[in-house]
N, CA, C and O atoms as a DFTB+ gen file, in Angstrom:
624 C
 N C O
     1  1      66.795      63.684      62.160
     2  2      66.377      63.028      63.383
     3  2      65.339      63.889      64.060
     4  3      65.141      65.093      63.895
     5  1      64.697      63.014      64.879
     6  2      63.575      63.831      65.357
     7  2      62.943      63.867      66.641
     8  3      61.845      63.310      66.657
     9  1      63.323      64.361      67.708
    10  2      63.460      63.939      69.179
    11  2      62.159      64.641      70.189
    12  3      62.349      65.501      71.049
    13  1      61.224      64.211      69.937
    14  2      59.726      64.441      70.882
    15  2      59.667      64.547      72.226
    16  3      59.511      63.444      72.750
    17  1      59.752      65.744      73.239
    18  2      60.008      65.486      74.253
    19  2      58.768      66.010      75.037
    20  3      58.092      66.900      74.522
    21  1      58.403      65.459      76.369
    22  2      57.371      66.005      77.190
    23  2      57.314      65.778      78.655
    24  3      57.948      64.904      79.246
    25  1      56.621      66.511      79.115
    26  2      57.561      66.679      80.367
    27  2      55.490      66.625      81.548
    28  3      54.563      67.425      81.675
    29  1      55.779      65.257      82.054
    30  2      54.536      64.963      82.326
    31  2      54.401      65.471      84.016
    32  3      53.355      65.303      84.642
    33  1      55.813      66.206      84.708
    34  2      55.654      66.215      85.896
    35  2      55.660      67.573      86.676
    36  3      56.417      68.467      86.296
    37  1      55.061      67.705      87.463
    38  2      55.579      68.846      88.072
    39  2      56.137      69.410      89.162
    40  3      56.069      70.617      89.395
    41  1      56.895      68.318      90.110
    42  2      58.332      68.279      90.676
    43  2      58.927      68.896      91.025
    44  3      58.920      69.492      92.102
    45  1      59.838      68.923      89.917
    46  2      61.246      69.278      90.331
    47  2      61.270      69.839      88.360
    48  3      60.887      69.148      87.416
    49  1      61.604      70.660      88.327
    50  2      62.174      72.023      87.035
    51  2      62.918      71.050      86.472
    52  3      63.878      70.543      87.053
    53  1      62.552      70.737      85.368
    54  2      63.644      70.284      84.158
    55  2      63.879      71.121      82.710
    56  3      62.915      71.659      82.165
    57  1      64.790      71.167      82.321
    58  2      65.384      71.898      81.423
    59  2      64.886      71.263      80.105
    60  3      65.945      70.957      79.558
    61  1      63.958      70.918      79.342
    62  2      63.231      70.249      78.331
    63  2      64.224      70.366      76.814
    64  3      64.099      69.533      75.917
    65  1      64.998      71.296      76.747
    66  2      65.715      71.673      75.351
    67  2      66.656      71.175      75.565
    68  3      67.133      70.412      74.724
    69  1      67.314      71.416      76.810
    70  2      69.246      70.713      76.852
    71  2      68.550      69.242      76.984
    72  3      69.480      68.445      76.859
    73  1      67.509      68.627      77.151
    74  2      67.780      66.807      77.391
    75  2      67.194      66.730      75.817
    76  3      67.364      65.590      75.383
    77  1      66.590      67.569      74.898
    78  2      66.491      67.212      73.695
    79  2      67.361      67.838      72.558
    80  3      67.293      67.726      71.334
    81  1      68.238      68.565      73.414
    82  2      69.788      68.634      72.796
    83  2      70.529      67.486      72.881
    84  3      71.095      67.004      71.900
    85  1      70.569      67.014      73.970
    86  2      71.891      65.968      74.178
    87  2      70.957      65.013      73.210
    88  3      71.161      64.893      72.002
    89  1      69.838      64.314      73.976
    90  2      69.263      63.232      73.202
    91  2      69.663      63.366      71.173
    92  3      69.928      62.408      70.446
    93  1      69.571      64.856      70.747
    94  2      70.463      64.559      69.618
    95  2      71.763      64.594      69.194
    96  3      72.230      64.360      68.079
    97  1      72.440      65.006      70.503
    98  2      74.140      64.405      70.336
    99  2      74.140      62.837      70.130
   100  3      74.600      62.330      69.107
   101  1      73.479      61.944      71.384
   102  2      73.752      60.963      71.590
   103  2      73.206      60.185      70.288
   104  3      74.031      59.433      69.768
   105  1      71.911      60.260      69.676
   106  2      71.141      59.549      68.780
   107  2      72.621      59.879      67.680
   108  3      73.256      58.834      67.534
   109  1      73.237      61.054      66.937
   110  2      74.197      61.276      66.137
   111  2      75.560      60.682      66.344
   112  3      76.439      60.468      65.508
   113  1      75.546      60.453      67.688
   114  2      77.027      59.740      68.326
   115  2      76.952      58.395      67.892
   116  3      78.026      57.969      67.466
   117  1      75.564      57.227      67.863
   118  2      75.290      56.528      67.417
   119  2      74.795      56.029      66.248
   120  3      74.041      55.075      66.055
   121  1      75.395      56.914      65.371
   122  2      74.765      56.803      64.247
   123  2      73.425      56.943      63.772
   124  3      73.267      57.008      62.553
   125  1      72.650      56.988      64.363
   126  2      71.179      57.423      64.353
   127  2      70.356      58.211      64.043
   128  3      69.182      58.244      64.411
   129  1      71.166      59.246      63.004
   130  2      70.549      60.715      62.614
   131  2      68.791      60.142      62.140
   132  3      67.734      60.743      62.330
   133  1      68.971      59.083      61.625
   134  2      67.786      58.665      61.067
   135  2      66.413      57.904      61.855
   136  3      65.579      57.127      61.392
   137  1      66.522      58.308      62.823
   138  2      65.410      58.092      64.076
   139  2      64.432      59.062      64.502
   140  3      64.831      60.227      64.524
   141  1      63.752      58.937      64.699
   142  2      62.806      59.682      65.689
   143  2      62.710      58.892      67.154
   144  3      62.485      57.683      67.083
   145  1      62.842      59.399      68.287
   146  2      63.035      59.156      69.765
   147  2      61.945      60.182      70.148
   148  3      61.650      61.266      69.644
   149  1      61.374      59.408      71.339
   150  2      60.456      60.350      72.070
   151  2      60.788      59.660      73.824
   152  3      61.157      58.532      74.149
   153  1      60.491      60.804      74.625
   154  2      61.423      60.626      75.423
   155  2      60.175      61.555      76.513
   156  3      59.852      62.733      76.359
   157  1      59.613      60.515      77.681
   158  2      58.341      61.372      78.533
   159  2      59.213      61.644      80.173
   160  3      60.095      60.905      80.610
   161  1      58.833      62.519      80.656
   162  2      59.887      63.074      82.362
   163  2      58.503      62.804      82.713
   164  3      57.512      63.168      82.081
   165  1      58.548      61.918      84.121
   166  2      57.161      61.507      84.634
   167  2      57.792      61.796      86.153
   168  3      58.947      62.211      86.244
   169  1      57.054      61.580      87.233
   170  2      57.229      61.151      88.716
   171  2      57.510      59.705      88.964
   172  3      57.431      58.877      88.057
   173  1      57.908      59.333      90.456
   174  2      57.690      58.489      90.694
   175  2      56.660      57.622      90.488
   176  3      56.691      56.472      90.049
   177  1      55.940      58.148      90.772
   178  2      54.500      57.566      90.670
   179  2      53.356      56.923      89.234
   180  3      52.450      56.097      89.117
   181  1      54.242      58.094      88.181
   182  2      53.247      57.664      86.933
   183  2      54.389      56.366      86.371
   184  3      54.022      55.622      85.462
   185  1      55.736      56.204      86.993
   186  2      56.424      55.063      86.343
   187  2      56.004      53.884      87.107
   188  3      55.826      52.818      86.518
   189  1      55.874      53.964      88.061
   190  2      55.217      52.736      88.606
   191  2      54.354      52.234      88.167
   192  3      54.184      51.016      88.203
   193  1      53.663      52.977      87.689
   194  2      51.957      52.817      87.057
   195  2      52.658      51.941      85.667
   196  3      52.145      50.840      85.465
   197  1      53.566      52.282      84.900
   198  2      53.810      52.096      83.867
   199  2      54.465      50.919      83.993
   200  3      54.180      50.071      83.148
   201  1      55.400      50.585      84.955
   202  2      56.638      49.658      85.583
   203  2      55.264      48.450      85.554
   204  3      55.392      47.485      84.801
   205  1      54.202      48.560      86.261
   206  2      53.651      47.436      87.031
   207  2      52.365      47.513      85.625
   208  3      51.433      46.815      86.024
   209  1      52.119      47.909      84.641
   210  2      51.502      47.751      83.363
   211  2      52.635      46.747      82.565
   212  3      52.553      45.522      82.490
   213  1      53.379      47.339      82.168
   214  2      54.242      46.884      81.014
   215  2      55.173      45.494      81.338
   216  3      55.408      44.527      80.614
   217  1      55.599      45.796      82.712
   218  2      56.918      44.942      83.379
   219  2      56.379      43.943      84.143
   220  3      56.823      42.795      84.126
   221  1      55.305      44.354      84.916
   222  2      54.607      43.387      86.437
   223  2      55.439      43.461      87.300
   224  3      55.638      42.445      87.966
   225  1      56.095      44.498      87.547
   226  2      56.840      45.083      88.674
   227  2      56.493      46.867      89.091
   228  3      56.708      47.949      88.545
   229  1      55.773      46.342      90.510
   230  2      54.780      46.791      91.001
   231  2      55.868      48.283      92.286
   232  3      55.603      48.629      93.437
   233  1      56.988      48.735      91.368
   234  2      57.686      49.720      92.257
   235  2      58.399      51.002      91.211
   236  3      58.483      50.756      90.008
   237  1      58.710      51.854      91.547
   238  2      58.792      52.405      90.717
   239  2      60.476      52.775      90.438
   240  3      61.213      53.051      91.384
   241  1      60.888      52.744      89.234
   242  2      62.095      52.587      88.216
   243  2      62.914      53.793      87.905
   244  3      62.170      54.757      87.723
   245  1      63.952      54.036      87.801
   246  2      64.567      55.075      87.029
   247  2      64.436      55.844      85.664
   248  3      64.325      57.039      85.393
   249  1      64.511      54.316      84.662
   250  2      64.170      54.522      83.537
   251  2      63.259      53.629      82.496
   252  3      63.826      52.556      82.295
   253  1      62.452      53.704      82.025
   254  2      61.740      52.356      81.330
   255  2      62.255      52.777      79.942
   256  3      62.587      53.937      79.700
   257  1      62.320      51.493      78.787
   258  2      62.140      52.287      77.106
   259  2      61.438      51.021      76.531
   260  3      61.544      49.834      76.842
   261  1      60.575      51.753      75.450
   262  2      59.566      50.504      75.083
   263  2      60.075      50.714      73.529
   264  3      59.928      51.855      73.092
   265  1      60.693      49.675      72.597
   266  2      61.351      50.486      71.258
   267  2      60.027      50.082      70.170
   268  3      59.180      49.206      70.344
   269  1      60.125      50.758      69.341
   270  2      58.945      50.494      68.393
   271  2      58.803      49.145      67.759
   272  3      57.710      48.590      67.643
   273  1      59.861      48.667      67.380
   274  2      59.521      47.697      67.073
   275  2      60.001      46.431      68.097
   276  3      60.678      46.577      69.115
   277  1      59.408      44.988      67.497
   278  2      59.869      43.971      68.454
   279  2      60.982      43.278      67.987
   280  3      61.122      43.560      66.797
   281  1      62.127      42.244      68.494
   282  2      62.935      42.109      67.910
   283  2      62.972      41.039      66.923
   284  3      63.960      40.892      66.204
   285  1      62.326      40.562      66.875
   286  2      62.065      39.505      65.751
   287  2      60.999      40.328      64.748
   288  3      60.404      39.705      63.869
   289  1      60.810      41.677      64.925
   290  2      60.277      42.402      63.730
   291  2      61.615      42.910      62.523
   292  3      62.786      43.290      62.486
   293  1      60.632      42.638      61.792
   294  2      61.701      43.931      60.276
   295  2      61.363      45.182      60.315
   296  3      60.367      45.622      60.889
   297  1      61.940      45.630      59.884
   298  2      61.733      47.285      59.611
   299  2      60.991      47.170      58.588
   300  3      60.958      46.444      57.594
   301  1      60.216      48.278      59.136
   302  2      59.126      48.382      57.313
   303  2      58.662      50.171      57.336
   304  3      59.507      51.018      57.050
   305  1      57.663      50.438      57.600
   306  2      57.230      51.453      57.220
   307  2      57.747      52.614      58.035
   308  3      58.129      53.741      57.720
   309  1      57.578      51.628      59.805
   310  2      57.849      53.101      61.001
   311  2      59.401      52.536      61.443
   312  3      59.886      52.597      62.572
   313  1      59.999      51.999      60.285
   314  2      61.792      51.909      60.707
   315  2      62.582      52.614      60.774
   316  3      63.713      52.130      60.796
   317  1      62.431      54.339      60.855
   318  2      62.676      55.426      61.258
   319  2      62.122      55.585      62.930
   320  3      62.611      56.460      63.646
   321  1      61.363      54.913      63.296
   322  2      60.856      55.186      64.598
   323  2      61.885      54.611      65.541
   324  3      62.518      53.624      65.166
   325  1      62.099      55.107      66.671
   326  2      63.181      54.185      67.464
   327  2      61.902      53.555      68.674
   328  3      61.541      52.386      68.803
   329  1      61.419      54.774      69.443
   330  2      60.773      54.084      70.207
   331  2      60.555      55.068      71.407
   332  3      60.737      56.269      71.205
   333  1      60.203      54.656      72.551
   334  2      59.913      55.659      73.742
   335  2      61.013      55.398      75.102
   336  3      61.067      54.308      75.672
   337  1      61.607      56.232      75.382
   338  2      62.589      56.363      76.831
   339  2      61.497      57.281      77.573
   340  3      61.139      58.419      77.270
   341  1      61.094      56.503      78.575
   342  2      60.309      57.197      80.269
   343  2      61.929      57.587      80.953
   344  3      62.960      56.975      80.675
   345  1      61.832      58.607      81.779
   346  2      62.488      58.649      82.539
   347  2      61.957      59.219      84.158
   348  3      61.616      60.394      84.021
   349  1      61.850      58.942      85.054
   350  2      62.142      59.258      86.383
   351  2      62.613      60.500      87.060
   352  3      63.711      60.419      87.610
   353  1      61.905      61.759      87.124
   354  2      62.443      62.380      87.767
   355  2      62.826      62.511      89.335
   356  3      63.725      63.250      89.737
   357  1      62.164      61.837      90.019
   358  2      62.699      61.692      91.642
   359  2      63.210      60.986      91.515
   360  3      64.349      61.378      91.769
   361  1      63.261      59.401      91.087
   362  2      64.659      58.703      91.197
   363  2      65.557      59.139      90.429
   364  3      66.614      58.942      91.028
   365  1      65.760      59.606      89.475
   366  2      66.604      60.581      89.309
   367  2      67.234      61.672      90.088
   368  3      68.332      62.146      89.796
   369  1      66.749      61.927      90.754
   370  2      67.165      62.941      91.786
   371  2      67.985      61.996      92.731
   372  3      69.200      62.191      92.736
   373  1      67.636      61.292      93.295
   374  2      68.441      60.503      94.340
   375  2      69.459      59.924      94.021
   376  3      70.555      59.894      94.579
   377  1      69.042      59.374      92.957
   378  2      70.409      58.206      92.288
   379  2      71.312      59.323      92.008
   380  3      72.419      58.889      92.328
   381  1      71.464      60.661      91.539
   382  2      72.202      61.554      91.001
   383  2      72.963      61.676      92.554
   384  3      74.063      61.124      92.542
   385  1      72.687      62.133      93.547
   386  2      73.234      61.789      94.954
   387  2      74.273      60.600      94.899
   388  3      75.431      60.712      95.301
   389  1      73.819      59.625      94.441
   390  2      74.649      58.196      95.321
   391  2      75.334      57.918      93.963
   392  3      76.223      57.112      94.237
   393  1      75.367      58.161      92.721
   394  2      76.114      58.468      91.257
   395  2      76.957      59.681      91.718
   396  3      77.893      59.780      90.925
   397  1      77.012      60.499      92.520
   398  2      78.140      61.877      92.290
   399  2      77.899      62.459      91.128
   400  3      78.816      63.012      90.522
   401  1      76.672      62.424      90.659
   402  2      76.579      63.672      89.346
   403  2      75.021      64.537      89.680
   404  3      74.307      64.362      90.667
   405  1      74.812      65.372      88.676
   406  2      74.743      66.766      89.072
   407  2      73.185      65.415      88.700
   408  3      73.248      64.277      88.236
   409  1      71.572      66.509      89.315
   410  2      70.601      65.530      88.133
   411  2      70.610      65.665      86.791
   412  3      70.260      64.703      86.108
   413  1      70.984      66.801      86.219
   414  2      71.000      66.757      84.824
   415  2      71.833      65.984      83.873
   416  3      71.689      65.676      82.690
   417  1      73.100      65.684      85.104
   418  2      73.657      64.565      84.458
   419  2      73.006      63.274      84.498
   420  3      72.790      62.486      83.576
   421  1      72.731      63.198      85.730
   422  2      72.019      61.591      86.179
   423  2      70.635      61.081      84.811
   424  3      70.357      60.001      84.291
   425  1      70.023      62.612      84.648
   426  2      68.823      62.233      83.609
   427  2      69.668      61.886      82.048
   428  3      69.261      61.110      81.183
   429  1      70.717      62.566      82.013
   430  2      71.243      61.982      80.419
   431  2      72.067      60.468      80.525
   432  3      72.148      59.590      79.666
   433  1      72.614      60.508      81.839
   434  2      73.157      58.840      81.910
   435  2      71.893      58.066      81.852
   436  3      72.233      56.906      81.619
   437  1      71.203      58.104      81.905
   438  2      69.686      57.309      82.156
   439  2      69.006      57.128      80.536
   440  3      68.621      56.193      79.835
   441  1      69.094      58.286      80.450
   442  2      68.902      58.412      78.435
   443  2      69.166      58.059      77.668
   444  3      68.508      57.686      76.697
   445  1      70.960      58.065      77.989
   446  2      71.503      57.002      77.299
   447  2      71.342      55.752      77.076
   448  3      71.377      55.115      76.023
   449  1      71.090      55.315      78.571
   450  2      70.850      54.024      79.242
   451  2      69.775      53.390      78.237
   452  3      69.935      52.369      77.569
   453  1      68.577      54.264      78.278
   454  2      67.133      53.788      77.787
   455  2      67.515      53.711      75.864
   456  3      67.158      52.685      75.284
   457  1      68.069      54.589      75.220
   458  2      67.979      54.798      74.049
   459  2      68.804      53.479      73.353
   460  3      68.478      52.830      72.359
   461  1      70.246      53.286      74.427
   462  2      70.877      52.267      74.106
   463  2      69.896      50.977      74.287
   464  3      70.219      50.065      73.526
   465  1      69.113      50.775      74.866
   466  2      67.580      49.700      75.024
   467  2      67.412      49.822      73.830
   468  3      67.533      48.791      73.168
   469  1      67.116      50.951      73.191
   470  2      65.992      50.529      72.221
   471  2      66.321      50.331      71.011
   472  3      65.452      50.186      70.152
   473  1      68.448      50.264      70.543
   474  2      69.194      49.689      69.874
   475  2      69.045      48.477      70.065
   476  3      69.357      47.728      69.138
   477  1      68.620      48.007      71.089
   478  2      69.191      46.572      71.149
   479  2      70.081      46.092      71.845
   480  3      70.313      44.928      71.520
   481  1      70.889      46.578      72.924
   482  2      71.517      46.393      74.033
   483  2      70.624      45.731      75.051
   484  3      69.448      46.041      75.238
   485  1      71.166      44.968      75.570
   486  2      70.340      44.156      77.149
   487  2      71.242      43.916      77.921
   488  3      71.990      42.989      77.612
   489  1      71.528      44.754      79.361
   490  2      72.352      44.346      80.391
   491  2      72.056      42.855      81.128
   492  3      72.826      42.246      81.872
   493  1      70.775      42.477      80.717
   494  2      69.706      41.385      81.274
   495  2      70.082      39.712      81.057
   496  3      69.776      38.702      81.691
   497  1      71.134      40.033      79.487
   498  2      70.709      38.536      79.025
   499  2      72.267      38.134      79.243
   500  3      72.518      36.939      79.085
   501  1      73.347      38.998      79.588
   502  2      74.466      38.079      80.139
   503  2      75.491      39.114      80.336
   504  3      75.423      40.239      79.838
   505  1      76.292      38.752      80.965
   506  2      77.598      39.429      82.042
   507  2      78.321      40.330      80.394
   508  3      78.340      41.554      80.262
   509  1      78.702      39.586      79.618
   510  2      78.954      40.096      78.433
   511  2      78.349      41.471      78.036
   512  3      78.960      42.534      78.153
   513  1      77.040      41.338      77.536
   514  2      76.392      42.037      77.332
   515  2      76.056      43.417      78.318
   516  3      75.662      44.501      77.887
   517  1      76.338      43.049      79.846
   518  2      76.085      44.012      80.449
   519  2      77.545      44.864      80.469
   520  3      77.684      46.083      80.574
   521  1      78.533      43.879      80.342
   522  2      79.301      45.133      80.425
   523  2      79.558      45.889      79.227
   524  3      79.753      47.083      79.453
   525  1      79.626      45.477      77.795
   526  2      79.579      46.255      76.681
   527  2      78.593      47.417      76.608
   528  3      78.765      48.411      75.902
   529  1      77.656      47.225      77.318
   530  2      76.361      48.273      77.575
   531  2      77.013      49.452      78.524
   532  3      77.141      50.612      78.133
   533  1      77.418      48.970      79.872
   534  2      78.165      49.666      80.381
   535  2      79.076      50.703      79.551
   536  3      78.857      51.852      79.166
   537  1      80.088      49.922      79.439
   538  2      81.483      50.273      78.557
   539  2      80.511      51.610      77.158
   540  3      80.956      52.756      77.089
   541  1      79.634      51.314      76.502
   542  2      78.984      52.387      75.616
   543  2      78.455      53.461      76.225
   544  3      78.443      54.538      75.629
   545  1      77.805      53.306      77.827
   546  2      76.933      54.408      78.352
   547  2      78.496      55.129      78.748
   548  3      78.775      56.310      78.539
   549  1      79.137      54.411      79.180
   550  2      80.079      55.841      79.778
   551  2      81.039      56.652      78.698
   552  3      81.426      57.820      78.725
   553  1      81.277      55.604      77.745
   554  2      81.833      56.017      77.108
   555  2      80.782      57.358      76.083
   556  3      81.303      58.362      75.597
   557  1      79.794      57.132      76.006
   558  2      78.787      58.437      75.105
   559  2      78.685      59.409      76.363
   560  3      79.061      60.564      76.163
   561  1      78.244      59.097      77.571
   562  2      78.374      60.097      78.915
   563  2      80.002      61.068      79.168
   564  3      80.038      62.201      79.649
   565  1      81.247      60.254      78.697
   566  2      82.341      60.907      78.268
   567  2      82.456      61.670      77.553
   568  3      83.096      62.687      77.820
   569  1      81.913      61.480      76.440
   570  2      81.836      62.066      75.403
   571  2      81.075      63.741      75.453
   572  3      81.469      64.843      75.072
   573  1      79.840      63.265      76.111
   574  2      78.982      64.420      76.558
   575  2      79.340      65.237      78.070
   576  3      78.958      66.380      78.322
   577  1      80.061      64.472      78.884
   578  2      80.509      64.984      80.088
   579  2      82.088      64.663      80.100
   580  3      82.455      63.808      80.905
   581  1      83.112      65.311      79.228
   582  2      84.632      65.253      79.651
   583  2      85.210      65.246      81.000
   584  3      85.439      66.345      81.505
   585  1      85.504      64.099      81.716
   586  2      86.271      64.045      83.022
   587  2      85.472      63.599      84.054
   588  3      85.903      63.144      85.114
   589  1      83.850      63.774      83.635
   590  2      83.101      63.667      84.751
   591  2      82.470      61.589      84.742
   592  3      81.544      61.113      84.085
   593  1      83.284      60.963      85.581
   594  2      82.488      59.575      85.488
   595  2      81.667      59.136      86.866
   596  3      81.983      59.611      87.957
   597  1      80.764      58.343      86.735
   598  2      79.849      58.401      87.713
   599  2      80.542      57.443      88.474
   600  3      81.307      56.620      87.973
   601  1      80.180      57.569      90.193
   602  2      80.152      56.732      91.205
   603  2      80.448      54.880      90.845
   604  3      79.839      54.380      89.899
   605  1      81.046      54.343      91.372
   606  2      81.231      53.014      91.313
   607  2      80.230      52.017      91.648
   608  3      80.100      50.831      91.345
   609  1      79.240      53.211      92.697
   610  2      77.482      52.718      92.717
   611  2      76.595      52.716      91.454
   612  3      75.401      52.427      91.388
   613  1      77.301      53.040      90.618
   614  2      76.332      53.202      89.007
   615  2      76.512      51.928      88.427
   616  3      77.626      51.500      88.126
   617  1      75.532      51.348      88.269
   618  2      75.631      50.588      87.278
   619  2      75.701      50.510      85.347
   620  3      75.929      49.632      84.515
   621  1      75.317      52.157      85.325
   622  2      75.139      52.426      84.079
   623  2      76.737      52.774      83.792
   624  3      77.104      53.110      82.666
């Protein structure tokens, strides 16, 4: 597996090795040894840019993930590729506040969040679906954080 990480902001100090440590717990927790994930730490500001490009929502997001392929694609050549998780470092920061976890937790619940996107999970397309999505993020966030579960304000 092969986990590309970059760190586009300059903020708030992020720890670049432990989120491309976990990112390969979690990709291995999911069976996924066979992926490559790339994974960009932006501001508020460059996700918006990205939010109101990609989405047409013109505010800025926690987490975006764009997966390599589309879903009515096959795998063919780059079916080792998974795809890209943006993440948010100031909303990250806040939401980690109103979640009760530390930010370093808040950025791997978010990771999860995005990577499980780019499996193929959609909290979007029905009550079902959102909670099995749920039910996987906490349960891999368990996994990676023993005892620690987020706020009842989390939706992840």
């Amino acid at each position: 597996m092969t986990v590309l990480i970059s760190n586009e902001q300059e903020i708030i100090p992020v720890n670049i090795e432990f989120i491309e440590d976990q990112a390969d717990q979690i990709l291995a927790d999911l069976d996924s040894n066979d992926k490559e994930l790339s994974i960009l730490v932006v501001d508020d500001s460059r996700i918006r840019e990205l939010n109101l490009q990609y989405r047409e929502k013109d505010s800025a997001t926690d987490v975006l993930s764009f997966p390599q392929l589309e879903e009515d694609e096959e795998p063919g050549f780059s079916g080792h590729l998974l795809g890209d998780v943006v993440l948010s470092i100031e909303t990250a920061k806040i939401q980690a506040k109103e979640h009760n976890l530390s930010l370093e937790e808040e950025l791997i619940l978010l990771l999860i969040h995005g990577i499980l996107h780019l499996l193929g999970y959609d909290h979007e397309r029905s009550a079902s679906e959102a909670e099995a999505m749920q039910n996987k993020s906490r349960q891999l966030f368990d996994k990676l954080y023993p005892g620690r579960t987020p706020s009842d304000t989390c939706g992840y």
